[in-house]
N, C-alpha and C positions, 0 to 999 in steps of 0.2 A: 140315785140316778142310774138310769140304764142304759147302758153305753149297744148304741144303735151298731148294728153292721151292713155298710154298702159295699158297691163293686164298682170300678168303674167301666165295667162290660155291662153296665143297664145305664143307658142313657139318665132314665129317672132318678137314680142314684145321684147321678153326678148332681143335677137339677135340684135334687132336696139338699145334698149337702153345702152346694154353695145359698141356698134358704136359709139355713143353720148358721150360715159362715157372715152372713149381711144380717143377722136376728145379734149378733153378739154369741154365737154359742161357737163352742169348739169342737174341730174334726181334725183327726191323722190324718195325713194327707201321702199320697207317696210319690216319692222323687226317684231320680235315677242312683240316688246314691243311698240316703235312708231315708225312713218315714218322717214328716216334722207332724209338728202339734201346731193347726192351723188356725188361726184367727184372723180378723177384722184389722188391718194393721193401724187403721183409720178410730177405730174407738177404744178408745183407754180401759174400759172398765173389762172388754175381752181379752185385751192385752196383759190386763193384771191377772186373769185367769189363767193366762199360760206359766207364769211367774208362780200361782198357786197348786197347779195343776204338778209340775215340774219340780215343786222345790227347791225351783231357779233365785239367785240373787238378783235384783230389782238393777241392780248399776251394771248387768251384764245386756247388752244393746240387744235385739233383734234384729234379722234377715230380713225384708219383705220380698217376696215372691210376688211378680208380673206375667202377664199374658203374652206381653210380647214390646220390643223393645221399646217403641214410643210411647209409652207408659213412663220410663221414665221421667217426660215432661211435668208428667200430673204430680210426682212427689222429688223431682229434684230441681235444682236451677244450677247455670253458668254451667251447666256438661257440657266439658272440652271433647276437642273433636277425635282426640286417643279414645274416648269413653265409647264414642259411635263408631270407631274402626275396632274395636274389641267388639261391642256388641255385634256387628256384623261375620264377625269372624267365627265368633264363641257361644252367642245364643242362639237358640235354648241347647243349653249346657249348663255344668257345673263349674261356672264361673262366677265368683258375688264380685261387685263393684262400689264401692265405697265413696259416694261422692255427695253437697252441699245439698242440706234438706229444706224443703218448702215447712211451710208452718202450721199446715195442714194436717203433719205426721207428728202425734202427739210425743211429748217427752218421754213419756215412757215406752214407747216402742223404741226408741234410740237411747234410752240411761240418761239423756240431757248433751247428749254430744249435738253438733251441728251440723254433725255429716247421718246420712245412711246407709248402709250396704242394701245390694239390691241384685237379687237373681231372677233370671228367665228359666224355670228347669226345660229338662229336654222331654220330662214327661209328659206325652200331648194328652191326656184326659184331664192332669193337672192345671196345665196350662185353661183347657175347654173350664175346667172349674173355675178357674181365677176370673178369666170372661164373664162367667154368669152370674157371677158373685158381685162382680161392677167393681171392686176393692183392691188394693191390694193385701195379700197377706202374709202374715207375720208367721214363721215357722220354723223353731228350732226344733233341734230334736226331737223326737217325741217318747221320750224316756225320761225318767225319774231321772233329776240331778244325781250326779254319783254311778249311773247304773249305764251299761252298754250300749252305742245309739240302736235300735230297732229298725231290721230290716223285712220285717214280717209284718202282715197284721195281725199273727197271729203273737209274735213278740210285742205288738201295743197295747194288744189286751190284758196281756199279763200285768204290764205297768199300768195302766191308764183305766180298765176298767171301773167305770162308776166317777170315773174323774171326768169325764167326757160327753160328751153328746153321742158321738159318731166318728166312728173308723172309718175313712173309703181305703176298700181293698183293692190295689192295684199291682197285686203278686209279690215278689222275692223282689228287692230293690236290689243294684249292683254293687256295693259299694267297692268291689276288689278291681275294676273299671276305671275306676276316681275317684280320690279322696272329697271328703266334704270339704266344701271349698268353706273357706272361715278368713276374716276382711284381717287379720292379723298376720295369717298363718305363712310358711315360709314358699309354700307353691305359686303366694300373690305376691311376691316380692318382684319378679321381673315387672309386672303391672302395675305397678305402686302407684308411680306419676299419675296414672289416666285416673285411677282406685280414687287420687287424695288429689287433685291440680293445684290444691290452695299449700300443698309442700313440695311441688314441682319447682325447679329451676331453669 
């Protein structure tokens, strides 16, 4: 395979890759923090592709990536009203939210949990992507298990060449800006409640 290169300064770029992204095939995509490795969050057999591509463990959940906040509706239910005064505040940004999945979001994009994490990024091409794509999608890092997250396209190639369909290149991501936000991690802890309602008090 021959891992395509787009931009997302040619409109058409964006257009083929979210083609790519609704076919089952896989593209880098880039966020405000690092590159993820994008798929169909919606079909299971592209989702085992990032798990193959990655050298990722299958019981480690995925992010999906939205267009814009009420999206949420289409893959979550019972979001409490913390979850809409965050998202108001914080999206698009490097915020994930963690909250009760619809049945529509295959097991293997969430490891079998019952919840999902779910970001808006701040990257508006990414976002245009996500739109066109009609989807949401699924996108961790987009580096080899084990190896440095990638904030280049030119750092995705290196990992991911021939493992991929398509890079969209959308320059130097920031990651010294924001940590990638991660539904565990200690930066989501003020947000837990909104993140989790069903362990709210």
């Amino acid at each position: 395979m021959k891992t395509q290169m787009l931009s997302t300064q040619r409109p058409e770029d964006i257009a083929a890759a979210a083609g790519l992204l609704r076919n089952g095939k896989l593209v880098a995509i880039p966020t405000e923090t690092v590159y993820g490795l994008g798929a169909n969050g919606l079909d299971e057999n592209a989702v085992l592709r990032i798990f193959e591509a990655k050298g990722r463990p299958q019981d480690n959940p995925l992010i999906l990536h939205i267009s814009e906040p009420k999206e949420l509706e289409s893959i979550c239910h019972d979001i409490p009203a913390q979850a809409w005064l965050l998202a108001e505040h914080f999206w698009p940004g490097p915020l994930t939210m963690v909250l009760p999945v619809r049945d529509l979001v295959p097991k293997r994009t969430t490891a079998g949990l019952d919840t999902v994490a779910v970001r808006c990024p701040k990257t508006a091409a990414t976002r245009e992507l996500i739109r066109l794509a009609g989807v949401p999608i699924a996108a961790p890092s987009a580096n080899r298990s084990g190896k440095p997250s990638t904030t280049t396209a030119a750092h995705v190639l290196h990992d991911m060449d021939g493992r991929i369909e398509a890079i969209l290149d959308g320059g130097q991501s920031l990651p010294h800006s924001c940590l990638p936000s991660m539904p565990n991690s200690e930066t989501a802890a003020p947000a837990r409640s909104a993140w989790n309602p069903r362990s709210s008090t």
